[in-house]
Each structure stands twice: as structure tokens, then as C-alpha cells.
C-alpha positions in Angstrom: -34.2 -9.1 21.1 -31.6 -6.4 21.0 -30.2 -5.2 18.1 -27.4 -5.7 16.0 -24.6 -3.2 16.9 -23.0 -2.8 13.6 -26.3 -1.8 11.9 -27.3 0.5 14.2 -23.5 2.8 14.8 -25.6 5.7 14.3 -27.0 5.3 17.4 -23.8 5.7 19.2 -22.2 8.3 17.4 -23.1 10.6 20.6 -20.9 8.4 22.8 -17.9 9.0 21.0 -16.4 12.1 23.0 -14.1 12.1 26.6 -17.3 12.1 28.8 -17.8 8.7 27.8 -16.9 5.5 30.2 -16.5 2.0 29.0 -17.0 -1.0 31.4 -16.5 -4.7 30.5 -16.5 -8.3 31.2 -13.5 -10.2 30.9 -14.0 -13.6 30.2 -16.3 -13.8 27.1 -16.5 -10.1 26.1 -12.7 -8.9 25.7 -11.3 -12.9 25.9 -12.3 -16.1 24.8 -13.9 -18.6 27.1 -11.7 -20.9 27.9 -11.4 -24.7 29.4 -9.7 -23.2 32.6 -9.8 -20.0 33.7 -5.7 -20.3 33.8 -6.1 -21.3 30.0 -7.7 -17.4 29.2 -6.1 -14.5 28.0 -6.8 -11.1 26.9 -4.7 -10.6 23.9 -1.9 -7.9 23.4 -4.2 -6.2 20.5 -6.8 -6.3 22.5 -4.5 -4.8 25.2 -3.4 -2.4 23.1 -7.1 -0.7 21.8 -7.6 -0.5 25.8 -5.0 1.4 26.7 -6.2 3.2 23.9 -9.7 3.1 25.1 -8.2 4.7 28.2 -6.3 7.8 27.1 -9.5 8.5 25.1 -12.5 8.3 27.5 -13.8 9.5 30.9 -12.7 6.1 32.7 -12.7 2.2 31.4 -13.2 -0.4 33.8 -13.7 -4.4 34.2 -16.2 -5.8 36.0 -15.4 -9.1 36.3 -16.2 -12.6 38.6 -12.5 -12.9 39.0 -10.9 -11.8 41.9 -10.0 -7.7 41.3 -5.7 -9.3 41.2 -6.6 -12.1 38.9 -8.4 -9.2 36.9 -6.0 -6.9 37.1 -2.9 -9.5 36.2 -4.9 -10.9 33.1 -5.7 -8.0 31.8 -2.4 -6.1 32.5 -3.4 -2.6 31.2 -2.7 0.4 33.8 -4.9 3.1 34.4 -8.1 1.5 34.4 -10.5 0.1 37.4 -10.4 -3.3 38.2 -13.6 -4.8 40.1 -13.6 -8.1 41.6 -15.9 -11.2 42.6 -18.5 -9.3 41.1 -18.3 -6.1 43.1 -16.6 -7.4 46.5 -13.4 -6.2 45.9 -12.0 -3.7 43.2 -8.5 -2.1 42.6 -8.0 1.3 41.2 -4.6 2.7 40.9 -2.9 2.3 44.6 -6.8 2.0 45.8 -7.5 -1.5 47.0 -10.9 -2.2 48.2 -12.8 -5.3 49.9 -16.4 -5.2 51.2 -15.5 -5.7 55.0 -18.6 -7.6 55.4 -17.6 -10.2 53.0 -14.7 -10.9 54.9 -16.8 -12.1 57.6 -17.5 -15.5 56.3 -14.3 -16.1 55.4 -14.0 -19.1 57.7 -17.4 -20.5 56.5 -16.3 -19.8 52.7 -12.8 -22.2 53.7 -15.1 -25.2 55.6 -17.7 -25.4 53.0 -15.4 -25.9 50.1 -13.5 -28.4 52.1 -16.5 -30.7 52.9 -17.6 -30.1 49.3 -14.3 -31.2 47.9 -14.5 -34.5 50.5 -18.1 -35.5 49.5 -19.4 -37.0 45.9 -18.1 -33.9 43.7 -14.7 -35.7 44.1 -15.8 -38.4 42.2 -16.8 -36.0 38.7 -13.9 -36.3 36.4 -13.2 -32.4 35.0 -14.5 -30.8 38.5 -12.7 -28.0 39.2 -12.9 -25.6 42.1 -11.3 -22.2 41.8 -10.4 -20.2 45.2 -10.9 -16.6 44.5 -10.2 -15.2 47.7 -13.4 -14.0 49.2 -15.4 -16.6 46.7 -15.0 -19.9 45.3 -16.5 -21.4 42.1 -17.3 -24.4 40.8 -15.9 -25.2 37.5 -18.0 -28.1 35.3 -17.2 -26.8 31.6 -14.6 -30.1 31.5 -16.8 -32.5 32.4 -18.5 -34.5 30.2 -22.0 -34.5 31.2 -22.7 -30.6 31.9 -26.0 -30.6 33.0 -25.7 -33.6 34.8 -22.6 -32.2 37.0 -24.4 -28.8 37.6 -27.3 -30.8 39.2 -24.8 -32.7 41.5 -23.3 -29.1 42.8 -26.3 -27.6 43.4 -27.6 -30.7 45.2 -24.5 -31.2 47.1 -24.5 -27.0 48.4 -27.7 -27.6 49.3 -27.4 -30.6 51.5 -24.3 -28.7 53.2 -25.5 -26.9 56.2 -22.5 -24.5 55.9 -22.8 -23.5 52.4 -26.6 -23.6 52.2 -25.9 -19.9 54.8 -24.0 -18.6 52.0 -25.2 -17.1 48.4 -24.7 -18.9 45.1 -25.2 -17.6 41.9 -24.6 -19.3 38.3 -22.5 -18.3 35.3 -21.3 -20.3 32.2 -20.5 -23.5 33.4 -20.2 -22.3 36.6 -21.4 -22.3 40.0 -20.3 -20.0 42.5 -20.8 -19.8 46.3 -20.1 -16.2 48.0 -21.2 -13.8 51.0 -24.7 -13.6 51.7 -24.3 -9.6 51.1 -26.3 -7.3 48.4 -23.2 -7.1 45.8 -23.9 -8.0 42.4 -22.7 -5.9 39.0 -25.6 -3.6 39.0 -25.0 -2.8 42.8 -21.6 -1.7 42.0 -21.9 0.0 38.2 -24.5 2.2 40.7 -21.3 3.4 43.1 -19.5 3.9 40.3 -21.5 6.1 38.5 -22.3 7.7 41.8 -18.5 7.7 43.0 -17.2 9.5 39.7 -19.9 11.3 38.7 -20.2 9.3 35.0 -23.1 10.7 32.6 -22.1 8.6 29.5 -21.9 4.5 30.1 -21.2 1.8 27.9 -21.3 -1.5 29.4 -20.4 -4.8 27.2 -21.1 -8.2 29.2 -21.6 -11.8 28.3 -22.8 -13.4 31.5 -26.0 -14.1 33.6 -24.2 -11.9 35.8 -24.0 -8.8 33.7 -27.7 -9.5 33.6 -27.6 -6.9 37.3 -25.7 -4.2 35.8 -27.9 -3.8 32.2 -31.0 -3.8 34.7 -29.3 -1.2 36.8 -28.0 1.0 34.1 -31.7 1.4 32.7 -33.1 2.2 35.4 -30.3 5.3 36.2 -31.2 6.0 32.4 -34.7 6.1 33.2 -34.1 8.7 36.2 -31.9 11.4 33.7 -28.5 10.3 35.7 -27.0 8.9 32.9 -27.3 8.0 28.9 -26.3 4.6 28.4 -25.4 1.9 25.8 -25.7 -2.1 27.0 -24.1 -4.3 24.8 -24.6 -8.1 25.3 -22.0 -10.7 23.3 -24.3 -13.7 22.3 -23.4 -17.2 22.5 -25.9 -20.3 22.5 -25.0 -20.5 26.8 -26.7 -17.6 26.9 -30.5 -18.0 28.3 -33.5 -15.8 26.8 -34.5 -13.7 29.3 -30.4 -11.9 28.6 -30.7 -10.9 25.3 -33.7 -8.8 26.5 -31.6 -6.7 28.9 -29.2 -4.9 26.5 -29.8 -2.8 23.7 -27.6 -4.0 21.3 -26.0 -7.4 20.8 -22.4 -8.7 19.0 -21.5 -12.0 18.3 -17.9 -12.4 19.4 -14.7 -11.1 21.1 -13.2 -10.3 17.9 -16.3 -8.0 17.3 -16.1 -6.1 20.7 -12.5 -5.4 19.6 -14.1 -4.4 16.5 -16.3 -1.4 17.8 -13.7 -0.5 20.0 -11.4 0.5 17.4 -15.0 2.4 15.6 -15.2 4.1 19.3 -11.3 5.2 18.9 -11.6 6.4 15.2 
């Protein structure tokens, strides 16, 4: 179990200088979960303390499942990186980047979300499926049987000879189907810290996805490339084996925005 940020401050005080770099989720770490994923929204405090964040540190950046525009458009602050579908795509300044390889199964991407949409999904009031350019998910958080739903997706991807070529990986009441290619969180918080030469890392996340990027950022730790802070924002969709990958833990949005403005101070 990691432990609880605000009674162990101390332990950050050395990250509080310019050499410092802050990556984050989105959607449970600096904005509520929401019904839809239209329905979210980073706040204009919480806006403000990260343009803050920004003038202050090495670099801030959000590493989100979103597509990098979607990112970018929700969280409306300038100066700061925007990565995409989980490290497909990212957005930094007049910099726009997609993995070429992912554009590759475009075409299979498009036919297996239309014969998905045609077979028994369509019948599961509160399905929703959520194009995200070089991905698609699988919304179930408004139906009303959760689990129940999640088994029907994951049966119906794998009876679909077109989407069972493809990856699919899980989130909070989500299922998402993307490129068959090595890029996950951890894969790219590696090129960035390569890229830009980073020696200071904080990374907040609240997702079975951030799961890759605290995994990576110990082991770069463990090599001398970097010190590093992983901070993990609990919720009760949040399965075990997470809260062992970070170091620290808070309990909310509000309290990300919280050490934020401790970081600033």
C-alpha cells in the first residue's frame, strides 16, 4: 500500500525546484469521472494552478487515453505536452505526432467497430462507443448491469475475427480496442524522459493504464536516470495490484489540486 501523500510532504520537498516535471492523467486525476466523456471537464482553478505548474517547472504534460486534440481542447492550457491514445499520438506546441504504424489499421479499426455496433452490443441500453481517431472505446459506465455489459464486449471482440487482430486493453468502465503495436504510458514517459533529458518526474494517474508508466518510471529510478515521485488517486474501481505501483496515494481531484498549489508555494 502506498502511502498517504499529505503525511509524508517531506519526502518531496526535493522536487520542488525548475528541474522538476509533472505528468498527469486527465480523467480522474485533474477532472472528475464523468457519465460521458463529453460530460468531463478540467476546471478553470484547476486550469489556472497548471499554467502555474507550467511557468514553474522543467515541463508538465498529460498523458491521457483521449485522443492528443480531445486532450489538448479539454484541458485548454498552452505550453504544456499533450499525449494521446495512450502514447499513439501527442501534441507539443506546433509539434503534432502519430505513431505511423498505428495508422496502419486504420481500416480494420473502422470495420470492427461497425460490425460490433451491428451485432448484440446494440441491444445494451447505456452502450456507448467513442471514436478517438486511431482507437475506439467502449463505454459501459451507463449501463445498468456493469459487469454484465463488460462480459458481453469482451465476448463480442472476441468472436470478431477483425477485432480479435487488434489489442484491447481495459480502463474504468471501459474497454478499448487499438493497434496491435508496443505503446502504452510507460513506453512513452520512457521517450520522454529520453527526448528532454528529464531527471526529476512526478507522475499522478488513476487508471489501470497508468499502471505501465509507474512500472516504467521505477525501473529508470532504479538505473540512476531519474528521481521520481508516483502518485496514484484511489477510488474503490481501482484493483489491488495498482495501489502497489505508486509511492504515494490521494484520495481525490480536489486533493491533486491540493498538492499542486503545496508544489507552487
Amino acid at each position: 500500500m502506498p502511502k498517504y501523500l499529505f503525511n509524508h510532504l517531506e519526502d518531496l520537498y526535493e522536487f520542488k525546484n525548475d528541474k522538476t516535471s509533472i505528468l498527469t492523467d486527465i480523467d480522474g486525476t485533474i477532472s472528475e469521472i464523468a457519465t460521458t466523456p463529453e460530460e468531463a471537464l478540467v476546471t478553470p482553478s484547476m486550469q489556472k494552478v497548471l499554467s502555474k505548474l507550467k511557468e514553474k517547472f522543467q515541463m508538465v504534460g498529460v498523458i491521457s487515453g483521449r485522443s492528443a486534440m480531445n486532450a489538448k481542447a479539454m484541458v485548454g492550457v498552452d505550453g504544456i505536452i499533450y499525449v494521446g491514445n495512450h502514447g499513439m499520438e501527442y501534441i507539443n506546441g506546433n509539434e503534432i505526432f502519430i505513431e505511423p504504424e498505428a495508422l496502419n489499421y486504420l481500416e480494420n479499426i473502422k470495420r470492427s467497430v461497425e460490425k460490433l455496433k451491428n451485432s448484440e452490443l446494440s441491444k445494451i441500453n447505456g452502450l456507448m462507443f467513442e471514436d478517438k481517431g486511431i482507437c475506439i472505446a467502449i463505454h459501459y459506465r451507463q449501463c445498468e448491469l456493469h459487469e454484465n455489459a463488460r462480459k458481453k464486449i469482451l465476448d463480442a471482440i472476441n468472436n470478431s475475427i477483425d477485432a480479435s487482430e487488434l489489442k484491447l486493453i481495459e480502463g474504468r468502465k471501459v474497454v478499448e480496442i487499438k493497434p496491435p503495436i508496443n505503446r502504452d504510458k510507460g513506453f512513452i514517459v520512457e521517450k520522454i524522459v529520453e527526448k528532454y533529458d528529464l531527471n526529476r518526474v512526478i507522475y499522478i494517474g488513476d487508471d489501470v493504464t497508468d499502471f505501465d508508466a509507474f512500472i516504467k518510471l521505477k525501473e529508470l529510478e532504479k538505473t540512476g536516470k531519474i528521481r521520481m515521485a508516483s502518485i496514484i488517486v484511489l477510488s474503490k474501481e481501482i484493483p489491488d495490484y495498482m495501489k502497489s505501483s505508486s509511492l504515494f496515494y490521494v484520495r481525490s481531484v480536489n486533493e491533486v489540486q491540493r498538492f499542486f498549489k503545496w508544489l507552487l508555494k
